[in-house]
C-alpha positions in Angstrom: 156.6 154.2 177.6 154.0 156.4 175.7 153.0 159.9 177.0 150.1 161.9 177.3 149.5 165.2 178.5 146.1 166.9 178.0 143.1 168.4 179.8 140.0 170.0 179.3 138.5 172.3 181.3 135.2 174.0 181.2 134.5 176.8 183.7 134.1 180.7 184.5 136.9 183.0 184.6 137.9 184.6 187.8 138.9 188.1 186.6 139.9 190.0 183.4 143.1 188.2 181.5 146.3 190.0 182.2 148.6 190.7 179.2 152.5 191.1 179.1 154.1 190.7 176.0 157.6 189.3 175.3 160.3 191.7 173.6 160.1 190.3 170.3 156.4 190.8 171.1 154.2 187.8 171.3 151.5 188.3 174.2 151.1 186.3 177.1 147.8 185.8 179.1 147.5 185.0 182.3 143.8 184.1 183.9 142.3 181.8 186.7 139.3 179.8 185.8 137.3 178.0 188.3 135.7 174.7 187.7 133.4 173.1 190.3 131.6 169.9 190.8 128.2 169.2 192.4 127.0 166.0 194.2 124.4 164.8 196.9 125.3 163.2 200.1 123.7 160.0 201.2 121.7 162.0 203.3 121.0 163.9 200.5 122.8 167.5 201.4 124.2 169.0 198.2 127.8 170.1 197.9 130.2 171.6 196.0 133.5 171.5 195.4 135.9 174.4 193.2 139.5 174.4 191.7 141.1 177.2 190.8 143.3 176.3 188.0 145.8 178.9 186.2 145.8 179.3 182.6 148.5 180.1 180.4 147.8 181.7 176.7 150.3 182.6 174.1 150.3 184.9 171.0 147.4 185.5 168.7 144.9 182.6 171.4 145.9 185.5 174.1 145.0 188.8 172.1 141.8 187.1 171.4 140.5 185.6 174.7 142.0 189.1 176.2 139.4 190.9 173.6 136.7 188.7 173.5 136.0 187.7 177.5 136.0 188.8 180.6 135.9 188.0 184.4 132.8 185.6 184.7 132.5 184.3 180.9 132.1 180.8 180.9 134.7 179.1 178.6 136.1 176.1 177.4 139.9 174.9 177.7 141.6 172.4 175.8 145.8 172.4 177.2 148.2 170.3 178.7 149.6 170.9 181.7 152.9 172.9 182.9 155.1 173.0 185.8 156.8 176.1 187.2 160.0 175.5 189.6 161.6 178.7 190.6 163.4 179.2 194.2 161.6 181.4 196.6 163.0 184.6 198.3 164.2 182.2 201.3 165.9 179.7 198.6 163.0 177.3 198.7 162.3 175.5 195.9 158.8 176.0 195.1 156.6 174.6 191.5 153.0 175.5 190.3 151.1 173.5 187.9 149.4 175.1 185.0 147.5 175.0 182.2 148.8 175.8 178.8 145.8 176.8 176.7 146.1 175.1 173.1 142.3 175.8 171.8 139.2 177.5 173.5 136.2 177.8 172.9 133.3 180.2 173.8 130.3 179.4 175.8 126.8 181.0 176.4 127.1 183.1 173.3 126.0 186.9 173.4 124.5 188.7 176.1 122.0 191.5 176.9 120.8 191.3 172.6 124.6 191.8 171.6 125.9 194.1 174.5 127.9 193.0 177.0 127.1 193.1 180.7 128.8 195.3 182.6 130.2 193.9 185.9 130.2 196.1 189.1 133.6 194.4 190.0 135.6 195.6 186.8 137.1 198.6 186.8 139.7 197.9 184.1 137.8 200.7 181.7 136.5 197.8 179.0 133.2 197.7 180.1 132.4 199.7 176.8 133.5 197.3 174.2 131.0 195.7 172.0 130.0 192.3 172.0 131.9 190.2 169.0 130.0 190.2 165.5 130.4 186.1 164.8 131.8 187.3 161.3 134.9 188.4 163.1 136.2 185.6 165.0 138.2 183.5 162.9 136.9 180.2 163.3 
């Protein structure tokens, strides 16, 4: 029996990405992005509906989403999906799905005529980083 396992995603990010790296080096990025859907009602009420989906990002696709967005970007995912099992504290099993992120891509391009807007919620001290000159992203 064949197999598939993909998903795309396009939505905001929650918060900044955190990093950890392993110890031979290669970073790891972790991020929530929410993706929401909008309908009307028969009676015509509108109303909307959000996931919170937990991405994944490895090596040099981690260093460069970690540089390049921040909490509230809009992005798009490309991944497959993931499952976590661990045991809990109590000796539960417990499992999480996820989102490995394969390729990405950037939406809404620059902001504020090449300067990024600063967001009252950050305080992670990047708020003074340039936007990205398109010459430097490698693709």
């Amino acid at each position: 029996m064949p197999n598939f396992n993909s998903v795309q995603l396009m939505g905001h990010l929650c918060r900044d990405w955190e990093i950890r790296h392993t110890q031979s080096g290669t970073a790891i990025g972790n991020n929530t992005i929410a993706v929401s859907r909008k309908w009307k009602s028969k009676d015509g009420q509108t109303n909307e509906d959000t996931a919170f989906i937990d991405l994944d990002a490895w090596a040099k696709s981690a260093e460069m989403l970690d540089q390049y967005t921040s909490k509230g970007d809009a992005l798009f995912v490309v991944g497959r999906i993931r499952q976590d099992q661990w045991q809990d504290s109590d000796g539960n099993n417990r499992s999480k799905l996820k989102v490995v992120v394969e390729s990405f891509q950037f939406l809404g391009g620059k902001r504020d005529g090449g300067q990024r807007q600063q967001s009252q919620q950050r305080n992670t001290g990047r708020d003074d980083r340039p936007a990205p000159d398109d010459s430097s992203i490698p693709f």
